[in-house]
Backbone as CSV, one residue per row, in Angstrom:
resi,resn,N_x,N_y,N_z,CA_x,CA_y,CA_z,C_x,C_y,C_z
1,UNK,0.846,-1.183,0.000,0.000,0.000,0.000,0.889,1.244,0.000
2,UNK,0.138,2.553,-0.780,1.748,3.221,-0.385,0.019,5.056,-0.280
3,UNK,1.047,5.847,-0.504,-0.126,6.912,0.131,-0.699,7.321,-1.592
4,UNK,-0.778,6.681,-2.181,-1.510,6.736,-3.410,-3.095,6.232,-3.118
5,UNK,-3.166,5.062,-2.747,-3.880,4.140,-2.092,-5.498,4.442,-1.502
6,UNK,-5.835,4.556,-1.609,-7.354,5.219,-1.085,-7.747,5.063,0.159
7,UNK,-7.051,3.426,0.547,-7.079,3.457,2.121,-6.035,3.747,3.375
8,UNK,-5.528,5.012,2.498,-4.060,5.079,2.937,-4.314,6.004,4.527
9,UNK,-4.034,5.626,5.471,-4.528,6.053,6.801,-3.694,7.446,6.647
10,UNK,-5.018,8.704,6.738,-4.041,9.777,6.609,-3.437,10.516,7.982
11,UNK,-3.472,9.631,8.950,-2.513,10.259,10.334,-0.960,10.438,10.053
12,UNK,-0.545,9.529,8.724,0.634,9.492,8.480,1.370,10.646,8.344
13,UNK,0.679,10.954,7.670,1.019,12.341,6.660,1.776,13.339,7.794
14,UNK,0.949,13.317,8.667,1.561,14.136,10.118,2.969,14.166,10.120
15,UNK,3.572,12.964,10.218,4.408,12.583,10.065,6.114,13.171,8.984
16,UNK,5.706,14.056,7.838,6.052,14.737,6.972,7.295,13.963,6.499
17,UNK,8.752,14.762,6.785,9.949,13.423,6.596,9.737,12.255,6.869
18,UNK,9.301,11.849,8.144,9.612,10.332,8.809,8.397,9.866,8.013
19,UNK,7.530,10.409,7.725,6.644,9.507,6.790,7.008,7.964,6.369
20,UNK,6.574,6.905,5.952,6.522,5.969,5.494,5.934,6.032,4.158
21,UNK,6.557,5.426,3.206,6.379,5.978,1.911,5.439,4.644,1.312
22,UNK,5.410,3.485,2.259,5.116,2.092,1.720,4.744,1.226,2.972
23,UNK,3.514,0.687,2.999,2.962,0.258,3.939,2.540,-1.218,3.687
24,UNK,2.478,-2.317,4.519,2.478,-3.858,4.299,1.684,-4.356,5.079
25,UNK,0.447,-4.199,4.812,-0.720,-5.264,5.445,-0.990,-6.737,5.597
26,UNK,-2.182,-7.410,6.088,-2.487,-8.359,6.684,-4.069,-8.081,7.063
27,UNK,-5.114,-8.573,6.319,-6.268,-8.000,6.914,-7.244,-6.880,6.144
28,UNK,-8.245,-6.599,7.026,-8.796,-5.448,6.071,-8.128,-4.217,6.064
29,UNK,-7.727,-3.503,5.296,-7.408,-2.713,4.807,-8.381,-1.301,4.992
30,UNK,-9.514,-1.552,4.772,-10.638,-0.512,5.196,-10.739,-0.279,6.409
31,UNK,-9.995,-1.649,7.099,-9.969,-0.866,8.707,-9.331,0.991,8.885
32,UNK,-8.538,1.086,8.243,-7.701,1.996,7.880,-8.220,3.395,7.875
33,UNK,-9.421,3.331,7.394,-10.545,4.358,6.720,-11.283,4.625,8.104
34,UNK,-11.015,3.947,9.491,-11.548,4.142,10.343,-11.461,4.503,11.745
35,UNK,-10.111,5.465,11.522,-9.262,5.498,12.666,-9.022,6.965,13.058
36,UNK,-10.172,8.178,12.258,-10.117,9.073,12.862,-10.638,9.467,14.303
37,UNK,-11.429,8.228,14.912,-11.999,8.027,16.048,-11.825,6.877,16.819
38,UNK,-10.335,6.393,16.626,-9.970,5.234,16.710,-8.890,6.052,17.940
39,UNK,-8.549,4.903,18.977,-7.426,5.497,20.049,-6.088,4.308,19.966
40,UNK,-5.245,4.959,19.998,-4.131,4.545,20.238,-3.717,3.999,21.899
41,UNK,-3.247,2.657,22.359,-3.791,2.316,23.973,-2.070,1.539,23.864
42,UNK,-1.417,1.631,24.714,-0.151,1.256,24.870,0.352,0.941,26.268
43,UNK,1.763,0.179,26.293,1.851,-0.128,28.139,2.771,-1.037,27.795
44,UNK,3.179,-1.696,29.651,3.870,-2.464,29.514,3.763,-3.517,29.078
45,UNK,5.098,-4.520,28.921,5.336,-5.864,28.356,5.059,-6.672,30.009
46,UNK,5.267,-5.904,31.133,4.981,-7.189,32.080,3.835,-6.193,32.901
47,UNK,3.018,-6.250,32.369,1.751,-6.069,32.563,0.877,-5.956,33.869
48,UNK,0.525,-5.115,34.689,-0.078,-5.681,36.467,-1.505,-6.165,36.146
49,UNK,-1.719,-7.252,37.192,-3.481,-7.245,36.872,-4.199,-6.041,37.248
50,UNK,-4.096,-5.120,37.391,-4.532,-3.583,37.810,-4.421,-3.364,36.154
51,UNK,-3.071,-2.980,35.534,-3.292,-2.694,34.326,-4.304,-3.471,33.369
52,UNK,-4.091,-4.573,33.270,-5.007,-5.678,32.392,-6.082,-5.253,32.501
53,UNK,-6.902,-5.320,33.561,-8.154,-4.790,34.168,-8.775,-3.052,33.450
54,UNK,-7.744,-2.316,33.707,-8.187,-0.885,33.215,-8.095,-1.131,31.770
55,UNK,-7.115,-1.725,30.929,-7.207,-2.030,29.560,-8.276,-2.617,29.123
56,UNK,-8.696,-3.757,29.673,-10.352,-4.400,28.947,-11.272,-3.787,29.128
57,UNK,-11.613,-2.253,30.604,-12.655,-2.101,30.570,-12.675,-0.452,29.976
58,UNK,-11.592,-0.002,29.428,-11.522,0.764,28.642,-12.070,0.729,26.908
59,UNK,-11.132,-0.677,26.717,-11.761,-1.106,25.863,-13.441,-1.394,25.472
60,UNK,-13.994,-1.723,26.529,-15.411,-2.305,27.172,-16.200,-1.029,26.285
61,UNK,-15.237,0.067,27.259,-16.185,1.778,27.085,-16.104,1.935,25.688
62,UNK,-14.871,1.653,24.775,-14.849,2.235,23.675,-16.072,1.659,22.768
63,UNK,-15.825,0.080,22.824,-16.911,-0.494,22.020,-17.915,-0.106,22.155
64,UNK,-18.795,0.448,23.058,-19.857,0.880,22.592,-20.350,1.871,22.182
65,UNK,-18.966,2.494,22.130,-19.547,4.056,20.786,-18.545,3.674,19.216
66,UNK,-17.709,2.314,19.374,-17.585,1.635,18.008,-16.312,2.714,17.120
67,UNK,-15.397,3.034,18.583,-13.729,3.581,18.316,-13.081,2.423,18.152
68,UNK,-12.532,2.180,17.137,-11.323,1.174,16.802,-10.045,1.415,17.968
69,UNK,-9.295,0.636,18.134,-7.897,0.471,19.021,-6.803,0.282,17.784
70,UNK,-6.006,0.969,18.477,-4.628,0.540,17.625,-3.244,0.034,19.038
71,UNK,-2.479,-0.465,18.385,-1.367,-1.477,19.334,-0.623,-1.611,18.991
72,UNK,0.704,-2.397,19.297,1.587,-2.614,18.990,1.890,-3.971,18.856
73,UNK,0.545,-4.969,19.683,0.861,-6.493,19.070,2.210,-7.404,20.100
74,UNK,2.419,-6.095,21.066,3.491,-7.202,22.017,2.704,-7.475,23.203
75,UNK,3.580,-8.192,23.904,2.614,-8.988,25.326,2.444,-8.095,26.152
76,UNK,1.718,-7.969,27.268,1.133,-7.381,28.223,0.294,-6.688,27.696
77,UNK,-0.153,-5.151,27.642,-1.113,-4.267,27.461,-1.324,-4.687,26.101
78,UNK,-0.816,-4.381,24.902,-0.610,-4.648,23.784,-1.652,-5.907,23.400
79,UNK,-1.420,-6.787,23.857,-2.209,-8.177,23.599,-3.081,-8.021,24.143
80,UNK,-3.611,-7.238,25.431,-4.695,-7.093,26.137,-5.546,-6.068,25.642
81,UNK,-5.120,-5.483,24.471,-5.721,-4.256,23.865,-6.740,-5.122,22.880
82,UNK,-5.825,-6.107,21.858,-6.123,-6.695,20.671,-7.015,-7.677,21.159
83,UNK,-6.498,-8.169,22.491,-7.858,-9.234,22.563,-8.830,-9.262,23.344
84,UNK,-9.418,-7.793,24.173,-10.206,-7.541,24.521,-11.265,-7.040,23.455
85,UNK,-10.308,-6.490,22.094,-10.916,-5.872,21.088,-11.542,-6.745,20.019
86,UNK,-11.214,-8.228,20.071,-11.645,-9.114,19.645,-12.955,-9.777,20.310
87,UNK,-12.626,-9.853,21.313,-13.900,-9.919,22.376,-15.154,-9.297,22.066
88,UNK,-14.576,-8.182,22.134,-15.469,-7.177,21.858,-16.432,-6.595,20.324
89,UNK,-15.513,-7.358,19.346,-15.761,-7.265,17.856,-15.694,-5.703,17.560
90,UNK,-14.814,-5.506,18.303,-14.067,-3.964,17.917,-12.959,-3.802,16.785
91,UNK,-13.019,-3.436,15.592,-11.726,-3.198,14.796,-10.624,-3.179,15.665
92,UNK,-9.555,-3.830,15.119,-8.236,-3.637,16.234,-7.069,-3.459,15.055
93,UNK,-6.044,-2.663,15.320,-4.755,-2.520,14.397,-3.780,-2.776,15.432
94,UNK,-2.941,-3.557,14.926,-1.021,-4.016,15.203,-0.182,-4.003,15.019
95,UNK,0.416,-2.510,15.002,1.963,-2.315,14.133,3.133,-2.993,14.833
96,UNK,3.416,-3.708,13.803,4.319,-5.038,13.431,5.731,-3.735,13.562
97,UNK,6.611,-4.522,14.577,8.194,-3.789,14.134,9.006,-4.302,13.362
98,UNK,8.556,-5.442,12.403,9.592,-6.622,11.413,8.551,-6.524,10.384
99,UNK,9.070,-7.379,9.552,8.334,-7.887,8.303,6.628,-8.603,9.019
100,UNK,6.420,-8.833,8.007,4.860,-9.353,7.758,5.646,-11.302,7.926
101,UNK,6.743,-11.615,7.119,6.420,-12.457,8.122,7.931,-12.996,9.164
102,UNK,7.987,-12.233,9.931,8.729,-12.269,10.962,7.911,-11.568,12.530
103,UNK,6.469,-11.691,12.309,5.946,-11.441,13.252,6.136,-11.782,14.842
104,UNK,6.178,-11.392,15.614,6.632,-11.297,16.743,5.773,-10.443,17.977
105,UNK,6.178,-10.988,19.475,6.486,-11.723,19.625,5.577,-13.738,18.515
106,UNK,6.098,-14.864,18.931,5.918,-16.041,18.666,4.158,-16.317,19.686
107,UNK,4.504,-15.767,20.543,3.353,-16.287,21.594,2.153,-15.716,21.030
108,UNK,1.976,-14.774,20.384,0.789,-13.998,20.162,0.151,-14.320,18.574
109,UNK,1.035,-15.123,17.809,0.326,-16.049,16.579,-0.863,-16.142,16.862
110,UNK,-1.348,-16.823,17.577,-2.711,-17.104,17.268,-3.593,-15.819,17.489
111,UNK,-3.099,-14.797,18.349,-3.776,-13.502,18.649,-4.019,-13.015,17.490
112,UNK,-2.615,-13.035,16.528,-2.107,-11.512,15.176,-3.141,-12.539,14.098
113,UNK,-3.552,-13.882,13.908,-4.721,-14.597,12.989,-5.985,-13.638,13.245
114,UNK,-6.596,-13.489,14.890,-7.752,-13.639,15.145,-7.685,-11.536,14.801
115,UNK,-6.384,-11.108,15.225,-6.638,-9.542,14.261,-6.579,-9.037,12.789
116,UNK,-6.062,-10.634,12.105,-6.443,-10.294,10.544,-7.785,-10.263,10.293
117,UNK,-8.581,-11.100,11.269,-9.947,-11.572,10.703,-10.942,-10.636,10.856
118,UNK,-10.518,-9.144,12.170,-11.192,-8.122,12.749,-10.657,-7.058,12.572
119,UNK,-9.177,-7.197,12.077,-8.915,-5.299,11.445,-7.690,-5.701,11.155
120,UNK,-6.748,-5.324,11.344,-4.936,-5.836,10.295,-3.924,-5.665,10.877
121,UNK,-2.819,-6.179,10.639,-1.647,-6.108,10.795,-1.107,-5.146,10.051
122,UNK,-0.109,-4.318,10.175,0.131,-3.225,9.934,1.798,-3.241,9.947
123,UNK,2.764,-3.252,8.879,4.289,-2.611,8.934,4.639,-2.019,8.029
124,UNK,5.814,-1.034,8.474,6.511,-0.255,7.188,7.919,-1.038,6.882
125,UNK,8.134,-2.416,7.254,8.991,-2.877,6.735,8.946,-3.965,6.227
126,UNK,9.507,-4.275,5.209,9.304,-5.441,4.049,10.036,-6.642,4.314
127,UNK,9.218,-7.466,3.802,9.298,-9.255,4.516,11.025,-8.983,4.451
128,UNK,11.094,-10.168,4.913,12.722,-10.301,5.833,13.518,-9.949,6.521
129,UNK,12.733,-8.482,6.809,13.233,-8.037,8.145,12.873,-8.526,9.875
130,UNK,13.863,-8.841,10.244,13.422,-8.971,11.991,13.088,-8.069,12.480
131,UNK,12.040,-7.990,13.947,12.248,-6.717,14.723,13.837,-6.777,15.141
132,UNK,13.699,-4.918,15.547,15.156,-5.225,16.494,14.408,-4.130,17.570
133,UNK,15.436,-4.046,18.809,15.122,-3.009,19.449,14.903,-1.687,18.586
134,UNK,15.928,-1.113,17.636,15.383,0.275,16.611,13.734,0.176,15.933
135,UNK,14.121,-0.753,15.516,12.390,-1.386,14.827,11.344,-1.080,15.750
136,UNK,11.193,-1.530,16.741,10.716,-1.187,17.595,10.393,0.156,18.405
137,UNK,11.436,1.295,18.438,11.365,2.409,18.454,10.697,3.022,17.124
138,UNK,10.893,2.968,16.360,11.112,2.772,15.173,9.352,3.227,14.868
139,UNK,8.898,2.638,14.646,7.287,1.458,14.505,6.340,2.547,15.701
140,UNK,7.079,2.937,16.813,6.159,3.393,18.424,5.485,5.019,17.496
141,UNK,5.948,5.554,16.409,5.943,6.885,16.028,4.547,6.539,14.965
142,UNK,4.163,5.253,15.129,3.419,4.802,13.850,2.013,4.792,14.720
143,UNK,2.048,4.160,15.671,1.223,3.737,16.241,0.490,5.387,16.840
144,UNK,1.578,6.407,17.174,1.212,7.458,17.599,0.671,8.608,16.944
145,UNK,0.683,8.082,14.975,0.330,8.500,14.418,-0.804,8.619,13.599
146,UNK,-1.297,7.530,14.099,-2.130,6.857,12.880,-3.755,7.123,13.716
147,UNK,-3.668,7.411,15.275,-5.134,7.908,15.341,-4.566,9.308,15.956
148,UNK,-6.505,10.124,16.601,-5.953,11.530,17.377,-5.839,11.158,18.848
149,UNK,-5.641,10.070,19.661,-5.475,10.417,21.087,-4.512,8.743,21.120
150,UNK,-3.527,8.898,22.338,-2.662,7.942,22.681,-3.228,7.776,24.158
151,UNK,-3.145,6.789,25.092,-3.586,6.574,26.014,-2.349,5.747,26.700
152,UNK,-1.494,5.524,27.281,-0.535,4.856,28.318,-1.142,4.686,29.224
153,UNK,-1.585,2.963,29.693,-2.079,2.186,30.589,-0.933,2.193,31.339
154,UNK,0.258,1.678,31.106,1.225,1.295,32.269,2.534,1.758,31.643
155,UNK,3.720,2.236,32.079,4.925,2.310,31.597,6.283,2.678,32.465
156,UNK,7.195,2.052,32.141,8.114,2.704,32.942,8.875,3.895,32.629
157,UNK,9.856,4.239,33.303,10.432,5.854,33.098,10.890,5.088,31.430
158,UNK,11.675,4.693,31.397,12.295,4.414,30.258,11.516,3.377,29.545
159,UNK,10.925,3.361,28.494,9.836,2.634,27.614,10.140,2.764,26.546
160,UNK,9.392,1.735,25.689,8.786,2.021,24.460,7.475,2.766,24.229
161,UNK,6.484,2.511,25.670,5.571,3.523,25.858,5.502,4.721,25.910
162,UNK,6.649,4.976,26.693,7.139,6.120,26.906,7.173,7.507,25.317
163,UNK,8.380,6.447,24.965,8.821,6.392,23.449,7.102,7.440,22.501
164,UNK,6.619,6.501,22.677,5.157,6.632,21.693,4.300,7.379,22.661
165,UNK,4.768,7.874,23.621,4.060,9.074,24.333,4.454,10.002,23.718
166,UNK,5.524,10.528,23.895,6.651,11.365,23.120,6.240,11.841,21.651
167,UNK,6.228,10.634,21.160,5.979,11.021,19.594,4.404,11.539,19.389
168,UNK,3.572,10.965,19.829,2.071,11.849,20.275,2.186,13.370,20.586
169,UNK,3.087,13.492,21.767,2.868,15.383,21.971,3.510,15.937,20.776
170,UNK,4.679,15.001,20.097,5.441,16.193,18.924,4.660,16.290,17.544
171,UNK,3.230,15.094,17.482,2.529,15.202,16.741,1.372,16.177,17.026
172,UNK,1.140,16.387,18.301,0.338,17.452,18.749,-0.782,17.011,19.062
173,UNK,-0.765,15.349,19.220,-2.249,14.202,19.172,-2.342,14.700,20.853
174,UNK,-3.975,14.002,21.479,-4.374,13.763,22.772,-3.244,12.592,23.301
175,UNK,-2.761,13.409,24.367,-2.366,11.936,25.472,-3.217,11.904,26.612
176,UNK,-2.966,10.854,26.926,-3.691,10.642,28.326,-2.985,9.452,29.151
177,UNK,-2.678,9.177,30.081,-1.903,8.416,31.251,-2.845,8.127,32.185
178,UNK,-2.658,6.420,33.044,-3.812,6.333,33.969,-2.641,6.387,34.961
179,UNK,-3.067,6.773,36.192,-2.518,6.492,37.104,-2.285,5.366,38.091
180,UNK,-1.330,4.848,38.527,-1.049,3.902,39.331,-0.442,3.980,40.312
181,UNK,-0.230,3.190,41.225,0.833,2.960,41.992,2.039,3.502,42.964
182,UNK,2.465,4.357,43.481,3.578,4.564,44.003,4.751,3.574,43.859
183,UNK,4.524,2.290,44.582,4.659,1.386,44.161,5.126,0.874,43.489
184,UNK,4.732,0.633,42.007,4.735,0.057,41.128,5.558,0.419,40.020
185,UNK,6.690,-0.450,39.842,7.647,0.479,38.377,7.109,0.346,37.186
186,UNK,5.764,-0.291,37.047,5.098,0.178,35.790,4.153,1.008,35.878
187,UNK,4.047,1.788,36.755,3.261,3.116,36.819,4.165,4.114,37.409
188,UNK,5.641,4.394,36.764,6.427,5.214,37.257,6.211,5.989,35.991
189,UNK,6.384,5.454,34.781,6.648,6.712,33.788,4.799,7.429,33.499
190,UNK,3.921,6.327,33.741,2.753,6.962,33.315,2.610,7.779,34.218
191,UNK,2.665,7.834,35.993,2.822,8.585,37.125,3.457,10.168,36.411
192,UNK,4.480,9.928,36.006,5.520,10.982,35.410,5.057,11.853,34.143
193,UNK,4.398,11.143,33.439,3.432,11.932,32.230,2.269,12.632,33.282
194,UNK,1.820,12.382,34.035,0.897,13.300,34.771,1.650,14.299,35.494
195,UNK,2.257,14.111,36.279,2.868,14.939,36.959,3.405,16.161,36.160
196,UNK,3.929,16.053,35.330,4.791,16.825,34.533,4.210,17.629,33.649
197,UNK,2.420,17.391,33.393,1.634,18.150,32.973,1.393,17.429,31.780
198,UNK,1.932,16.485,30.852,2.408,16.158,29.641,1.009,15.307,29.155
199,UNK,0.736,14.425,30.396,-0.684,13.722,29.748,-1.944,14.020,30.940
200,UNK,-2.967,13.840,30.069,-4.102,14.129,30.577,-4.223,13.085,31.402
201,UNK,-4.690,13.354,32.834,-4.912,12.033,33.840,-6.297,11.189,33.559
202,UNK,-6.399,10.402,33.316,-7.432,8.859,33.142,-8.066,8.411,33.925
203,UNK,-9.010,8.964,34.392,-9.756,8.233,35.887,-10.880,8.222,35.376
204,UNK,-11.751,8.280,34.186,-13.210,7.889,34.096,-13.056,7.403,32.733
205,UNK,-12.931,6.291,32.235,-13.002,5.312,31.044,-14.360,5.655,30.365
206,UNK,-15.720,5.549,30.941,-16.834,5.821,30.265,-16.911,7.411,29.359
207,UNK,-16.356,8.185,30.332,-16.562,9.788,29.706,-15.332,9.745,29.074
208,UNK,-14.291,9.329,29.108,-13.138,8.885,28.233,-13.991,8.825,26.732
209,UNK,-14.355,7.373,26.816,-14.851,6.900,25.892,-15.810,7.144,24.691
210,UNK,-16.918,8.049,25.274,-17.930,8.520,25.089,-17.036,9.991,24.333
211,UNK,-16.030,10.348,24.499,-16.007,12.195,24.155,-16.925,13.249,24.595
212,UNK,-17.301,12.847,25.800,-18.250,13.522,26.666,-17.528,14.690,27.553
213,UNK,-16.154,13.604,27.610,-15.327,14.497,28.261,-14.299,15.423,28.168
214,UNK,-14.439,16.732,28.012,-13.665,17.462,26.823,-12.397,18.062,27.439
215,UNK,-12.236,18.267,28.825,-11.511,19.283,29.717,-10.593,18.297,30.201
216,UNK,-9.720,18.010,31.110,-9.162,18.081,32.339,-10.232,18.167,33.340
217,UNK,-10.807,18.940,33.580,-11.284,19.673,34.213,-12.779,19.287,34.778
218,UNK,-13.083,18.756,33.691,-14.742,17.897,34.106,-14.279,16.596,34.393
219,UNK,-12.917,16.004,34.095,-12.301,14.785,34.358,-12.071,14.388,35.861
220,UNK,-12.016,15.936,36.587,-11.629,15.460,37.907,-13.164,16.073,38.312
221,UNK,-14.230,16.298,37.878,-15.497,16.796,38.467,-15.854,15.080,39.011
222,UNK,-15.781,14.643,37.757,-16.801,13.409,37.249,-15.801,12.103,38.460
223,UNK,-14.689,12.331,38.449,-13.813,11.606,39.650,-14.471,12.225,41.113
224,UNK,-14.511,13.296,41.393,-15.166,13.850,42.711,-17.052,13.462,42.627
225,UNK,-17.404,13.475,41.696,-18.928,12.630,41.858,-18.957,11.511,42.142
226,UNK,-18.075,10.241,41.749,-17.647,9.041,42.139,-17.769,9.009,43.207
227,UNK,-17.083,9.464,43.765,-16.082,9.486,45.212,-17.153,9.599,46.308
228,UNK,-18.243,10.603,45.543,-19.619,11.155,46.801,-20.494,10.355,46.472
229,UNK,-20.596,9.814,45.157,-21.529,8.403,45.453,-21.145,7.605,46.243
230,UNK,-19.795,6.974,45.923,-19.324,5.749,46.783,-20.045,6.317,48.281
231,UNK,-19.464,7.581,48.881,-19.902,7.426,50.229,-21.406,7.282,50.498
232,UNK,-22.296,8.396,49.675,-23.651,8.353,50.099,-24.411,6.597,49.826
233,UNK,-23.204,5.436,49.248,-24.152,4.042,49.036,-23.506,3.595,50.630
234,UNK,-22.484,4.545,50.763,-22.062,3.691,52.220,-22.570,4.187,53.394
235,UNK,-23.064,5.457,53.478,-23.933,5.811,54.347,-25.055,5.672,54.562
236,UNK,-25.729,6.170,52.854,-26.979,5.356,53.391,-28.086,7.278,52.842
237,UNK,-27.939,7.781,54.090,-28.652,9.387,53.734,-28.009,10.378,54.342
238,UNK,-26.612,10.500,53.899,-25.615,11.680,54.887,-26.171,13.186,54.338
239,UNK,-25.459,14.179,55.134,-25.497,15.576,54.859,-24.441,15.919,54.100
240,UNK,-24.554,17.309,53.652,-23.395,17.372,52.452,-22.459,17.591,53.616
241,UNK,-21.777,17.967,54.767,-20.765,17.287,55.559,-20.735,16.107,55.793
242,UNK,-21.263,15.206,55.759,-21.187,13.624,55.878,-20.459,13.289,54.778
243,UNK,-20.509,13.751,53.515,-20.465,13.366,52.316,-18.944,13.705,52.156
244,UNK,-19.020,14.674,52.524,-17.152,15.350,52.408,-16.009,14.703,53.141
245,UNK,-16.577,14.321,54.471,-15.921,13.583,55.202,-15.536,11.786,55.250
246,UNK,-16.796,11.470,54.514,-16.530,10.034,54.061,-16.065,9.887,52.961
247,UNK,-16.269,10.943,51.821,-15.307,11.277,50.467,-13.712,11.410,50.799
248,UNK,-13.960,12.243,51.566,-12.390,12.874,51.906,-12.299,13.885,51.011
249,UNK,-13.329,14.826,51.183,-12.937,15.895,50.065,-13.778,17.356,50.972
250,UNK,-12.866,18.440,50.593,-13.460,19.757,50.726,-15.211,19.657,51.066
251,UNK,-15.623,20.700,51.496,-17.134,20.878,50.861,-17.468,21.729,49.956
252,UNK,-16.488,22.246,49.492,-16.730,22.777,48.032,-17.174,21.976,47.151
253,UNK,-16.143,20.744,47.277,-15.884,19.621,46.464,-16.748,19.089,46.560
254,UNK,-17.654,18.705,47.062,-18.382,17.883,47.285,-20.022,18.213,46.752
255,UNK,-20.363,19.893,47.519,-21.228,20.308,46.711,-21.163,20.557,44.856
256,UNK,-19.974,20.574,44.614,-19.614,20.431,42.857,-20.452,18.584,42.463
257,UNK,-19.473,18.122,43.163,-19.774,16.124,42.829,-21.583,16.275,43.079
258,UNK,-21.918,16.601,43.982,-23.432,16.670,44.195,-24.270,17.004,42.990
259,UNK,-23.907,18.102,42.866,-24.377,18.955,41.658,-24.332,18.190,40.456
260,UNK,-23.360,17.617,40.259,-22.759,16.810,39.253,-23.944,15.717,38.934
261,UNK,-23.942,14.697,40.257,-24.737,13.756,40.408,-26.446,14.211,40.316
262,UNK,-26.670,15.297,40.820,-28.129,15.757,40.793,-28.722,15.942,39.288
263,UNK,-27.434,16.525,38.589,-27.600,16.941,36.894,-28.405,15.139,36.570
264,UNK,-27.532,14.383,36.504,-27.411,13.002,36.019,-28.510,12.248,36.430
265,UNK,-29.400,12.990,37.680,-30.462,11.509,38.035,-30.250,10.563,39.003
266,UNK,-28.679,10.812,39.354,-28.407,9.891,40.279,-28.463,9.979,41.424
267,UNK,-29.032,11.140,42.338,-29.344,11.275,43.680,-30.287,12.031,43.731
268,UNK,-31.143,11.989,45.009,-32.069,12.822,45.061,-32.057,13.607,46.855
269,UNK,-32.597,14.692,46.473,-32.149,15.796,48.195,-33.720,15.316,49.034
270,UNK,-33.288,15.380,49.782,-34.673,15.428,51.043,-34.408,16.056,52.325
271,UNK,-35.390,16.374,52.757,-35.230,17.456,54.095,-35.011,16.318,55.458
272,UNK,-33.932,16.833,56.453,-34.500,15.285,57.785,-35.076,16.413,58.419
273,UNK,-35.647,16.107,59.835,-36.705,16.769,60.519,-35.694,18.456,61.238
274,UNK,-34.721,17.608,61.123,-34.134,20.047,61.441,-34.130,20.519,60.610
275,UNK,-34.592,20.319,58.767,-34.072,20.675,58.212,-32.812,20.752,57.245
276,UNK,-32.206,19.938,57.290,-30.621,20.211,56.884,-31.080,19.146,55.736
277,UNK,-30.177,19.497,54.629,-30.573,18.622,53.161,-29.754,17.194,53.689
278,UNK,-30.234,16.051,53.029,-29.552,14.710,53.272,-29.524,14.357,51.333
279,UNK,-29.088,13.615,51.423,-28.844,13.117,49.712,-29.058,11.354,50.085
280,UNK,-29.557,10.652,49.153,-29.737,9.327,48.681,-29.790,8.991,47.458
281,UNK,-29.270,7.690,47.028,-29.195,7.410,45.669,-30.599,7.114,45.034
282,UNK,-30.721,7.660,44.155,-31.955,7.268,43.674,-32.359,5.884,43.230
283,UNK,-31.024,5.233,42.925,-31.316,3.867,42.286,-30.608,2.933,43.407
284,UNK,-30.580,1.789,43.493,-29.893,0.946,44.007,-28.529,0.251,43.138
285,UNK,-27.866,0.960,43.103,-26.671,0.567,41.925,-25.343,0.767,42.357
């Protein structure tokens, strides 16, 4: 395929020099045609069940507004992208760092079959090449190119995730980073894309998903409404000080999350006998 091509994915183009002049499929090809609303989802190779978990149900969110995934086709997040997305009968893409057929890793064969059959394999390098580590760097600028938002589930300071974070901001695409761990050295570099201002923090997958969520800013509303549900199912019928205090949040904060939740349907106010407002969930959920 080369950018003559009709299904020539035009995120490339972004790309200008480093462009790829010649592209080597596996699969539908029209997947291609469908990735202006498609997300780019990346992470580590040794994977936490914390990560796995936020990857399928991210995925979960996307499928049902029918955003394609793109990957990279290696183990941990990568494979958990493609085969949640299979699950899901979500288009999925896999940029290959070798030839078409020097696919790699070996373990994920039967995975890279079941993504020809639901969206393609994807390289800019021609049969007989191996990956190498460059390939691999190499390939991370592809993946960051080819939709508008990158997402880092898990990564360390030094990555290939990392890598294809990088190439996202110099493309000027959405990032976004979930947070993890203290802990955890695969939530050191995604930790570090937040901190540093660089990616947008990830705490609501549904409004993620949906493009409901346009700000930063309603990202941590919709996290502080959470937080005052959780307490008001654990209380039961608190006051908006009850609510703050079992949240652990301001009462600013809290009357915002309220507000939030009142918009939505999901709580309702009632008077107790002094007077003072109490909140309850409206549903049992």
């Amino acid at each position: 395929m080369t950018a003559e091509d009709a299904n020539w994915p035009a995120g490339l183009d972004d790309l200008q020099d480093s462009a790829p002049s010649i592209l080597f499929v596996e699969g539908d090809s029209e997947t291609l045609t469908k990735l202006s609303q498609a997300v780019s989802i990346v992470g580590s190779r040794l994977a936490s069940t914390y990560g796995l978990q936020v990857t399928s149900f991210l995925v979960r969110e996307l499928a049902q507004v029918a955003r394609p995934t793109v990957s990279g086709g290696a183990l941990g997040i990568d494979a958990q992208v493609h085969r949640s997305s299979i699950e899901q009968k979500l288009p999925t893409v896999a940029v290959m760092a070798g030839g078409m057929d020097k696919k790699y890793p070996s373990a994920n064969f039967k995975l890279f079959k079941q993504v020809i059959n639901q969206g393609l394999l994807l390289s800019e390098m021609p049969p007989g090449l191996a990956p190498t580590r460059w390939r691999f760097l190499q390939r991370n600028r592809l993946i960051a190119a080819l939709t508008p938002t990158t997402v880092v589930i898990e990564a360390g300071i030094r990555s290939g995730s990392i890598r294809t974070a990088n190439n996202a901001l110099e493309l000027s695409r959405e990032l976004y980073a979930v947070p993890g761990s203290v802990l955890s050295g695969t939530s050191l570099g995604t930790n570090a894309l937040i901190a540093d201002s660089k990616a947008q923090i990830l705490c609501d997958l549904q409004y993620f998903a949906t493009g409901s969520l346009s700000t930063p800013n309603q990202q941590i509303e919709s996290a502080l409404a959470n937080r005052a549900q959780d307490a008001i199912r654990e209380s039961g019928f608190p006051s908006l000080p009850e609510v703050a205090k079992l949240a652990g949040l301001t009462l600013s904060e809290s009357e915002l999350a309220l507000r939030e939740l009142t918009a939505q349907d999901k709580v309702i106010e009632n008077l107790s006998s002094n007077g003072e407002v109490h909140y309850a969930l409206k549903y049992a959920f």
